[in-house]
N, C-alpha and C positions, 0 to 999 in steps of 0.2 A: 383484651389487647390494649396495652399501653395506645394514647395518644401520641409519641413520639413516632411510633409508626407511618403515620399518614406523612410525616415530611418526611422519613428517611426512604419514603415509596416512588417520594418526586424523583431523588437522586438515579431510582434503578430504572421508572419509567420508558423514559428514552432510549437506554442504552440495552434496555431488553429487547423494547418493540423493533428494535431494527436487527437483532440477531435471532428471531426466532420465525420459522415458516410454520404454518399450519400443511400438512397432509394432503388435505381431501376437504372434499363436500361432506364431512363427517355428520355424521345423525347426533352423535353425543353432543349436548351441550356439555357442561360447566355441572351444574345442579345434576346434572346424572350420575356425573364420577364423583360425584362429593358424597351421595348417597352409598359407595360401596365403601366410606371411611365410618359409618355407622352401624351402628349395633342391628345384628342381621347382615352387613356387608362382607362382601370378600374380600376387604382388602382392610379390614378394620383392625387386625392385626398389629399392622402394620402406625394405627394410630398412639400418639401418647398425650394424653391430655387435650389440650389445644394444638397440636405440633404434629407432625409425621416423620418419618428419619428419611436417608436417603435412599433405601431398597422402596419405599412408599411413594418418594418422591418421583422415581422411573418408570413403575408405576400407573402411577397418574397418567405422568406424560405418555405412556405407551397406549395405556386403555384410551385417556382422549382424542389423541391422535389419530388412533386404531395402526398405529404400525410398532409391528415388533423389532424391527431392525433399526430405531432410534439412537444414533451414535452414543455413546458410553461417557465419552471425554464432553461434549456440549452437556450432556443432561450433568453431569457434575458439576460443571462451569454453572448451570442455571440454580441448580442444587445451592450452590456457595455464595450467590447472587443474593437470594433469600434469605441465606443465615444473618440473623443478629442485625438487625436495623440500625441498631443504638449505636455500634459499633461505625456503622458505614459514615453515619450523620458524622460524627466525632472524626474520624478518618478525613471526611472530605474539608471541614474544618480548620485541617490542617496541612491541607491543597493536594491533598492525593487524588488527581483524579481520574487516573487511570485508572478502571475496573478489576482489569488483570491484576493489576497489585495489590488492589484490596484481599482479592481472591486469595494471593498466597500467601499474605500476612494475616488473615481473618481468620486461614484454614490452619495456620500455625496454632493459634491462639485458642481457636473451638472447636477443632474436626469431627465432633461427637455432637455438635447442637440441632437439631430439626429445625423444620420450617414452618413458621402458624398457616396451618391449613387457610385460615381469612384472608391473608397475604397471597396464596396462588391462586385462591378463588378469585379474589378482587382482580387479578392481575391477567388469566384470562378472560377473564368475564368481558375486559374489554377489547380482547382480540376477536371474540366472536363478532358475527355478522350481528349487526344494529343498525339504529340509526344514531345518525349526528347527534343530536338533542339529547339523544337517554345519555353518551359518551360525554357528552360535554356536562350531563349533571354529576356524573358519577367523578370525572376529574375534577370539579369544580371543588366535590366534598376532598377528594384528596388535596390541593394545593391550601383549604380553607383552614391552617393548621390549627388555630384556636376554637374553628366549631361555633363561630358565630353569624354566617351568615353572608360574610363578607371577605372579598380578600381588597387588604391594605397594602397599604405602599409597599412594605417590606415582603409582604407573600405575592405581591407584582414582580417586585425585583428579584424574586426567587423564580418566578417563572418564566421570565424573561434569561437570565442566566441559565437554565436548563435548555432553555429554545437554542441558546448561542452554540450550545456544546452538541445540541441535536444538526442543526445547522453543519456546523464546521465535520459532525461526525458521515453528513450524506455529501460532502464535498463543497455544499455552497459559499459561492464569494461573500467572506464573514465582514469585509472591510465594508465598516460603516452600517454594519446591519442592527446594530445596538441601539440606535436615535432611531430608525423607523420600527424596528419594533418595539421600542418606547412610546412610540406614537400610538401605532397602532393598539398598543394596549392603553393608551390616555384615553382614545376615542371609544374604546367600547365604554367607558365610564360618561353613560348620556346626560347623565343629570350635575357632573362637575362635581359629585358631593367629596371627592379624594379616595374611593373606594368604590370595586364593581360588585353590583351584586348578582344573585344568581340568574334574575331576569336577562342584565344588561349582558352578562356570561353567557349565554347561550344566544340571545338575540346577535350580536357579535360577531360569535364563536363561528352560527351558521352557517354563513356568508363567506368565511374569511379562509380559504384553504390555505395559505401560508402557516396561520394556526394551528389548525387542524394537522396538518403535515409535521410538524414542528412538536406538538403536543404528544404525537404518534397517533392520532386517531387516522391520519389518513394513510398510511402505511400501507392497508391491505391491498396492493395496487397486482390486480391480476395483470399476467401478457396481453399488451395491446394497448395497456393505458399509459398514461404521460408520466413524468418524472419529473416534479414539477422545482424549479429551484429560485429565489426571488434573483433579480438581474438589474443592472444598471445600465440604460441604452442609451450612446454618445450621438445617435442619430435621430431625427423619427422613424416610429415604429406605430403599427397600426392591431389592433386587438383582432384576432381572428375571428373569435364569436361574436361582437359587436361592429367588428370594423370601424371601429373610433379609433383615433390615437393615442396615443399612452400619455400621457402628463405628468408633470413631477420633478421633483428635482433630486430626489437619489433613487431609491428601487421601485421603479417605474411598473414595473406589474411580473407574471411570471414569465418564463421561458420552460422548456421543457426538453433537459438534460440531450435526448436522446434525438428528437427532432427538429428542434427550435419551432416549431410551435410557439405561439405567442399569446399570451391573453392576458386582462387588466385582473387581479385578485379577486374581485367579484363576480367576474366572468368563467372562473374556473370549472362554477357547479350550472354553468349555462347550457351542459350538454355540449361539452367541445368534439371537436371533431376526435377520433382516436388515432393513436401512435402507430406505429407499423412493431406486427408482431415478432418475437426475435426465433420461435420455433414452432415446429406444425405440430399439430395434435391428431393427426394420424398419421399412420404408415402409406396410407393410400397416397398420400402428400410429398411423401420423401423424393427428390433428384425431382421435380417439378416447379423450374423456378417463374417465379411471378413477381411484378413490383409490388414494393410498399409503399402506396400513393396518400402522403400525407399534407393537408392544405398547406400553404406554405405564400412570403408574401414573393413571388418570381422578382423581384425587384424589377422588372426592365426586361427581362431577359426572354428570347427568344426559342415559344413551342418546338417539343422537337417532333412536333406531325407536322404541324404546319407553317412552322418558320415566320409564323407572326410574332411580333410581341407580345407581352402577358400584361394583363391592366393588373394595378396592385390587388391583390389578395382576389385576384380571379383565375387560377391555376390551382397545380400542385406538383409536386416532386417527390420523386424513389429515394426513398433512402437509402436502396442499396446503388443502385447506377446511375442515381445523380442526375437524370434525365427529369427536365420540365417540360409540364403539359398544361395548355388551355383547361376548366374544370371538363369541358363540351370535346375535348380531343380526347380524355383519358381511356374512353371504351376503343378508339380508333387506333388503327395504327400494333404492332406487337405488342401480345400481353406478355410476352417472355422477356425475362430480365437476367444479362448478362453481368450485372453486375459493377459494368463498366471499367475505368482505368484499373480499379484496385480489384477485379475479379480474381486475382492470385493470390489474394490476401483476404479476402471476406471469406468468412462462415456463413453463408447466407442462411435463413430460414428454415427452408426446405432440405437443411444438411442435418438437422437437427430436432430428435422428435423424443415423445414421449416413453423412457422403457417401463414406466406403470400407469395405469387408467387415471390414478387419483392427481397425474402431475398438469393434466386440464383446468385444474384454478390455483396450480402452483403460483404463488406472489414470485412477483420481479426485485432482485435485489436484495433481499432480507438476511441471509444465508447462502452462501457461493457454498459452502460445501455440502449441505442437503441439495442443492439443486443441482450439482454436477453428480451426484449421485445417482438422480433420476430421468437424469438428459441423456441420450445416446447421441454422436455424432455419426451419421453413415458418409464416407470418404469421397470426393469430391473430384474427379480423373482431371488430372494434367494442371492444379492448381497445390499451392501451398500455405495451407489457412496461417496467420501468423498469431499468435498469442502471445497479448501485451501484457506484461508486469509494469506497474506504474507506485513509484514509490514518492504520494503527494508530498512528502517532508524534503523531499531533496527540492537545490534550485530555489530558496524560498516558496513562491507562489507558481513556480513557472510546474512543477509538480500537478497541482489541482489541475490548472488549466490541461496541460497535456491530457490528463484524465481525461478531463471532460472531449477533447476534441476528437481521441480516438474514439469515445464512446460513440459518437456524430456520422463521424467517418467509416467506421468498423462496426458489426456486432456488439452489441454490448455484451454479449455472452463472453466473447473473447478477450474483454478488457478486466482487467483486477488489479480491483485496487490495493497494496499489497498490505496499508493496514488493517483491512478486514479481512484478515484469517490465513495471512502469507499468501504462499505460493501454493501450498496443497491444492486448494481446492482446482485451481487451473490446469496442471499437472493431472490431476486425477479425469477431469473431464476430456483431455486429449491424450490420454493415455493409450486408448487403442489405433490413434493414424498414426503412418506409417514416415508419413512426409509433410511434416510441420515446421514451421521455424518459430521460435521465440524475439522475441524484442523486448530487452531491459532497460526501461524508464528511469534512470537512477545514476548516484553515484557509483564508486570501485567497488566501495561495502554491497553495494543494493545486489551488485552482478556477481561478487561473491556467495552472497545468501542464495543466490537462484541457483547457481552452479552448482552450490552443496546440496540445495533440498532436491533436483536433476539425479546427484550420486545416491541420495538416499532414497529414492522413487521409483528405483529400481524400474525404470521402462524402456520398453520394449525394442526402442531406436534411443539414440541420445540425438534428441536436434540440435541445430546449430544454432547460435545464439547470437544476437547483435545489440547494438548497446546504442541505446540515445545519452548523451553524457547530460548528467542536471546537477551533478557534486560538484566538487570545489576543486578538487586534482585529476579527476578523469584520465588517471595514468592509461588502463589498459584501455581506455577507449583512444584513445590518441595514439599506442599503438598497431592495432587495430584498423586504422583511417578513420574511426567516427567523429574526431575532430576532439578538441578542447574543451566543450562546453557548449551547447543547446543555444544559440540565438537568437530563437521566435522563427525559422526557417518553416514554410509553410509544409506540415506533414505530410502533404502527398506528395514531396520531393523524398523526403526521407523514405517513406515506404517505397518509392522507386530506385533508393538507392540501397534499401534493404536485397528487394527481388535483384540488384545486378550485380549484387558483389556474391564474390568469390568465397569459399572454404578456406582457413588457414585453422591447422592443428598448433595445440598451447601446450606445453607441458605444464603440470602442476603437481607441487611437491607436498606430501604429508610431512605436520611436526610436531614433534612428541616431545612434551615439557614437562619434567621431573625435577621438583624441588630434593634439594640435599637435606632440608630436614621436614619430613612431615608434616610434623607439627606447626611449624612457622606458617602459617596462614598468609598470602599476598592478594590480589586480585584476581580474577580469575581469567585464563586466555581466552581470548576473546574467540580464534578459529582453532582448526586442527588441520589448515588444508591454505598453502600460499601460493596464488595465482599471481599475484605481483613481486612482491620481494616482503624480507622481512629483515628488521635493524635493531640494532643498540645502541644505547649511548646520547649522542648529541642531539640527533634529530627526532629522535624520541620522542627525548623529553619535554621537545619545542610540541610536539605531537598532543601528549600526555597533559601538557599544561591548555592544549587549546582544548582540549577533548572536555578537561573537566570545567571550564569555564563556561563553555557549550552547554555543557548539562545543569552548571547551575542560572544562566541569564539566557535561556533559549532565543531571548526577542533581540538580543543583540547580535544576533549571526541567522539573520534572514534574509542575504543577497552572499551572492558569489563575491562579489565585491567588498564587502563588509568583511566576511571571513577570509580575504586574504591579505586586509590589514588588519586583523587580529592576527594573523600567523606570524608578520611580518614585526607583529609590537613585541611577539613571544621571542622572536629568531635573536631579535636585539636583545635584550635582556639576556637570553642565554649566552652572545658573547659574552656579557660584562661578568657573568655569572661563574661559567667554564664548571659547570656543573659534573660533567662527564670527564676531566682533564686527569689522563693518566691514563688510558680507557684498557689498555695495556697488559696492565697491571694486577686488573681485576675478573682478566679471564685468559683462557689458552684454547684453542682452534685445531680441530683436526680433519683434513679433507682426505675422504677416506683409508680413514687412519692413521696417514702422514700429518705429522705435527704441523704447524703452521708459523714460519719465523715473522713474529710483528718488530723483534729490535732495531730495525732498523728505522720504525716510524714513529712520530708521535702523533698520535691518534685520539680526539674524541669519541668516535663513531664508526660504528660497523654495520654493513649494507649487505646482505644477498640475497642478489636480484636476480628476477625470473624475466623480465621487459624491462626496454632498453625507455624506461622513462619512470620517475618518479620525482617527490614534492612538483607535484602540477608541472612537468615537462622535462623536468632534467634529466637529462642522458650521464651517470654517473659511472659508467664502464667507459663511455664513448666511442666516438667513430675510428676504424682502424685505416692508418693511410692507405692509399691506392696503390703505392708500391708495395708496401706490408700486404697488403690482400693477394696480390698477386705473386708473392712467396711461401703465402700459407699451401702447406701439402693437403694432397687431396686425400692422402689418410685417413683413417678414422684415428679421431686425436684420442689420448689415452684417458684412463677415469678422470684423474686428476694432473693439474698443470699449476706449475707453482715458477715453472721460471721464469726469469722478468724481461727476458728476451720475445722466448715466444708467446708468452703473455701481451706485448704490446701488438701482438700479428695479426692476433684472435678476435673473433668478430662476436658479438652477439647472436645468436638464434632460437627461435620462441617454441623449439621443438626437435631440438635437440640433445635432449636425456641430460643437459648440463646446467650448470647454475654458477655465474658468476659473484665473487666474495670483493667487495668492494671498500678499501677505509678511508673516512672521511678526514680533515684535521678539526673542524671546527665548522661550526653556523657561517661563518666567513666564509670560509672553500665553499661552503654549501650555495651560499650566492652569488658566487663568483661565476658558478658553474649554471645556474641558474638564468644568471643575465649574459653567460658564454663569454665571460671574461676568461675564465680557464675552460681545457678542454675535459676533462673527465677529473676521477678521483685518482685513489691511489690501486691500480689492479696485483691483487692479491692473489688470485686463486681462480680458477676453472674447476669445477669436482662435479664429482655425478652422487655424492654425498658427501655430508657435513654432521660434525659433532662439534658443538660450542659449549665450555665449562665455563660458568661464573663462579666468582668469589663474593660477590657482597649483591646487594639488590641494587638492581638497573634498570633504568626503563627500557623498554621493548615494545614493535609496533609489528603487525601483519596487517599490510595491504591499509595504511592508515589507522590500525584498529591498537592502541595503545595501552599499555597497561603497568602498572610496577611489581615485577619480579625480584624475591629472596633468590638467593644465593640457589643455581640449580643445572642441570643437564640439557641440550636442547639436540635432538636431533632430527637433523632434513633429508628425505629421503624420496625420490623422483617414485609419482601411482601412474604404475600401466596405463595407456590407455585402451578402453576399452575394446 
């Protein structure tokens, strides 16, 4: 095995140990299944040289595991993971560091290459149960890339730079975590000589569960244990297993994701108290609810047995109902837990239990979709469990924190975070209740991703959905009522204002995009499915020009505020520009079937819209007067409406089989309309379907979602509901 290996192993380290669960209390070690790749073995076949292919590779994973039902599409992903080292190192080089993409440009490039059997071995070998010390020798030879004994500056800074990306990838506040674990990795070097060696490496190592966690050796965190993430505390705070206070001047010790549990870093391996467990492990368990009484520091606050106050860090609290006790009250008083204000919303415990033996040392957090696999929910009378989607990239940072808070407040079962594995895996685990609601953490895109993966998940009720807005335009949340934008509102207001609102049905339109020549290759659409509106032309291209600047300076559009004077820098420039001027010219419209006369305007942009709001609030149909309203007939209006009489009469409705066609003149109307200088655009059209022909390439947006279009067909067409 090439040397290059051991550094291209740092890169997959991390980003393995937190997508892969172990089964069971499996008997097979490592060295068991390695022994059926040799001569005399069953599965030796399947070896080639040093290497095994991918039927060898499944395999493996199946025999070690011991389950045969090990998903198809993961054991590939892990399959592809392994391929070609040389490849990954050079890859990331070259700043790719998303894994997924290595995956599909690697599998382009090799799809026929095996994996060095020494490579899977090395790589479970440290998922098995060990101890610290053997883990921490065995990483030590992996980050030591030169083989001498020592890691240098440079194989510091290399492991420091994988902790960041481990870090950022389990949720933790990254800001400023770079200098303390610079530190921290200064101090394990005790003798100052500018390199640690393998003594000072473990001696360190042992103590330091931030490391440890970060390295991935601490990962195998069965139900019941903490989640541990480094924190910065604006207040004093006092260590729960030493009861000393935290000192420091940036990340003052850990916290723990799911209870706030508190401890100093060396404190961690002190025998903390444990976490409250998120599912029962028998059936006998099930619809019997019980607190999860976790130390906690009561700050002040008053026992709810005996209505004393609580001296600091002499109590504890339910994580599910919120209820604090004296440590000396917790046997008194009801052992049964309501669950408290949010009982309508929690999945508690006891709703939640094991459908195979082996899912008793199932790991917390590793794999959401192995573990909704093996979880069953039993239904919960006269409550509606809510299941969060949380999309940490929206909102800048407002994202992560949300995360973290419902995880606090809620089950953590029921929270997902949506770049670890989408939506599937949450979907799939409350696929059999009856009476659930969803809540999407995100922008317009995030609520459209969920909505589509919902039509493709074919289940068995469609729940209703609610939206916390954390994007930059939050159209359909605004009309809706979820407001504009997320402003730190304390979340158990929002989940009270989830449980009292009302049902409103949305119509949503499929669209079918057909290029005129084949061959002419453009961007690819982005949906097939318009819950907001969709456009050409001017605002597009205002769209299209931020979209791509987003994706090449991510750091420069990390506040709501930031990205709506990027929008505002693109809107200008597009007047002085008139990129789209003629817009006219280069397409013809037909609402259901009836052509569509534009001669009469002159137009940059063309808008249809499904809600009565778009670019972050504008109402571009607009409001119909009150005397207008009160002349419209109570007829059913016909497919299509094109005249410009009873077009000005016509009202908006978010579910009414219709779609408004809306033309813009320019980026100017478009702010006009914005800041309510003017009142709407120009109304076009009413239809219950639409055909739009280009002549030349134009940009084009769904629901925000931008892209540049050759010359082609586009048709909008109203999906049943179901």
């Amino acid at each position: 095995m090439p040397v290059p290996y051991l550094a291209s192993f740092i890169c997959l380290y991390p980003v393995l140990t937190f997508s892969i669960v172990l089964y069971a209390d499996g008997s097979l070690r490592v060295k068991d299944v390695m022994k059926e790749f040799h001569a005399g073995g069953r599965l030796v076949q399947y070896r080639f040289g040093e290497r095994i292919d991918a039927v060898g590779f499944s395999l493996f994973l199946k025999t070690y595991l011991e389950a045969d039902d090990f998903p198809a599409d993961f054991c590939q992903r892990l399959f592809h993971y392994f391929q070609n080292y040389e490849v990954l190192s050079t890859l990331e080089q070259v700043f790719i560091k998303d894994i997924s993409v290595f995956c599909s440009i690697h599998y382009s490039l090799c799809p026929d290459c095996g994996v060095y059997l020494k490579d899977v071995s090395c790589y479970f070998s440290v998922l098995e149960e060990g101890q610290p010390r053997d883990k921490l020798e065995f990483t030590f030879k992996l980050y030591d890339k030169d083989g001498n004994g020592l890691l240098d500056s440079s194989e510091v800074d290399r492991i420091i730079t994988q902790m960041m990306r481990a870090a950022d990838y389990l949720g933790w506040d990254v800001t400023e975590l770079r200098p303390v674990l610079k530190d921290m990795m200064t101090a394990m070097d005790a003798d100052s000589s500018g390199a640690v060696t393998l003594q000072e490496w473990i001696q360190g190592g042992m103590n330091n569960v931030p490391l440890l966690v970060l390295l991935g050796l601490k990962m195998a965190e069965r139900d019941g244990q903490h989640i541990w993430r480094m924190k910065h505390f604006n207040k004093p705070v006092y260590c729960n297993v030493c009861q000393s206070m935290l000192l420091g001047l940036r990340k003052q010790g850990l916290c723990c994701t799911l209870c706030k549990y508190t401890v100093h870093g060396h404190c961690a391996n002190k025998n903390p108290g444990p976490c409250a467990c998120t599912f029962v492990k028998s059936k006998k368990q099930i619809g019997i609810p019980a607190h999860g009484w976790v130390s906690a520091d009561c700050d002040s606050s008053k026992c709810h047995f005996c209505n004393k106050k609580i001296k600091t860090l002499a109590g504890k609290h339910c994580v599910w109902c919120q209820q604090m006790r004296h440590d000396d009250c917790v046997n008194f008083g009801s052992s049964s837990c309501d669950c408290g204000s949010l009982r309508d919303h929690i999945l508690p415990p006891w709703a939640i239990y094991s459908s195979s033996k082996v899912t008793s040392n199932a790991f917390l957090f590793v794999m959401d979709l192995l573990l909704s696999l093996l979880l069953t929910i039993a239904p919960i009378p006269d409550t509606h469990p809510l299941l969060v989607f949380v999309n940490p990239k929206s909102g800048g940072k407002q994202g992560e924190r949300v995360l973290r808070k419902f995880q606090y407040l809620l089950n953590p079962r029921q929270v997902y975070n949506l770049s670890n594995g989408g939506p599937g895996p949450g979907l799939h685990f409350f696929r059999n209740l009856h009476d659930y609601r969803i809540l999407v953490c995100g922008g317009d895109g995030t609520v459209g991703w969920i909505l589509d993966a919902i039509d493709k998940a074919d289940l068995r009720v469609c729940p209703p959905v609610a939206v916390l807005p954390l994007g930059t335009g939050n159209d359909l949340a605004r009309c809706l009522h979820w407001g504009g934008g997320y402003e730190g509102t304390d979340l158990r207001e929002i989940l009270k204002e989830v449980e009292e609102s009302s049902l409103v049905p949305m119509d949503r339109w499929s669209v079918q995009v057909i290029s005129e020549d084949p061959q002419e290759i453009g961007d690819p659409v982005p949906n097939e499915i318009i819950n907001n509106y969709f456009s050409i032309g001017v605002d597009a291209s205002i769209a299209h020009r931020f979209h791509s600047m987003r994706e090449k300076h991510p750091q420069k559009f990390n506040s709501r505020m930031k990205n709506k004077l990027w929008y505002f820098e693109f809107a200008t420039s597009e007047t002085i520009s008139a990129s789209c001027k003629k817009l006219k010219e280069c397409l013809s419209i037909e609402c259901c079937g009836t052509p569509l006369d534009l001669s009469g305007h002159s137009l940059e942009g063309l808008a249809v819209i499904n809600i009565p709001s778009m670019h972050g609030g504008s109402n571009l149909w607009g409001e119909a007067k009150k005397a207008d309203r009160d002349n419209v007939s109570e007829e059913e209006p016909p497919d299509v409406v094109t005249d410009h009489d009873v077009l000005k009469m016509s009202s908006q409705d978010l579910s009414d089989k219709r779609i408004e066609v809306v033309g813009l003149e320019g980026a100017i109307e478009m702010g006009q309309i914005y800041s309510g200088l003017k009142r709407a655009g120009h109304r076009l059209a009413q239809t219950s379907q639409i055909t739009i022909r280009t002549h030349k390439a134009l940009p084009m947006q769904i629901d925000g979602e931008p892209w540049m279009q050759p010359p082609c067909t586009v048709s909008v067409v109203n999906i049943p509901l179901k």
